[in-house]
C-alpha positions, 0 to 999 in steps of 0.5 A: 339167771334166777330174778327174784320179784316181790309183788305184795297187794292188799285188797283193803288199806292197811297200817304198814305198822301192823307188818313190822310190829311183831318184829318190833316186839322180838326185839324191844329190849334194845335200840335196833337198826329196822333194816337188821330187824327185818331180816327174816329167813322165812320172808326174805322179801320183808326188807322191803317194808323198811321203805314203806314205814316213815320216821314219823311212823315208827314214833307211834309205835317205838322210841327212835335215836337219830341216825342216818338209819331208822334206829328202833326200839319198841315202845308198848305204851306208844303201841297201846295208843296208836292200836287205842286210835285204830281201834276208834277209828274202826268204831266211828266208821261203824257208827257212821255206817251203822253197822253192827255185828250180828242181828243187834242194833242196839249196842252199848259202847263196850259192845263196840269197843270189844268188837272193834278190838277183836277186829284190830286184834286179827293183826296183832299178837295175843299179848298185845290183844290182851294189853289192848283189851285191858286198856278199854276194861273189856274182859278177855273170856 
């Protein structure tokens, strides 16, 4: 007999969101069950993600119809935001802590806004980095 086990460790904390996003985003021209979402032939553990994410969760970064079920769409403006509040938290902490990217201690708020953005950006797809750093007027060279 073959047990299958999923163990999964994060070394810092971590936004379950950011995990299901891209399967939000193939899917955002309908209402979908989450649990159907994720199936995913490549991962067949990622069902499992289902009982990490709440229904108030799943407000930030999509529109939700009531049900037994988490019901799902994805919602870009919703997603803009929450990643908008990702990204000031990352850049307050780095205030609090200050520290700054590279040898520059003297940065100007747009520097540590693309910086942040850059950081949130390693868990999201381009198009949505792109969307991101539109929303803070940042250049995307």
């Amino acid at each position: 007999m073959l047990l299958e086990t999923v163990n999964f460790s994060v070394g810092t904390p971590l936004d379950p969101i950011f995990f299901i996003l891209p399967y939000l985003i193939q899917s955002q021209e309908r209402f979908s069950p989450l649990s159907q979402l994720l199936i995913d032939e490549k991962f067949p553990s990622s069902s499992f993600l289902e009982d990490m994410i709440s229904d108030e969760d799943l407000l930030k970064v999509g529109d939700t119809k009531p049900s037994s079920d988490k019901i799902i769409k994805f919602n870009k403006i919703k997603t803009l935001n929450w990643l908008n509040d990702k990204v000031e938290k990352v850049k307050n902490a780095m205030k609090k802590s200050n520290i700054t990217p590279g040898f520059n201690s003297s940065l100007s708020e747009a520097d540590y806004n693309r910086y942040c953005c850059g950081i949130v950006g390693d868990y999201i797809n381009s198009a949505l980095l792109s969307d991101l750093y539109d929303q803070f007027w940042i250049r995307n060279d």
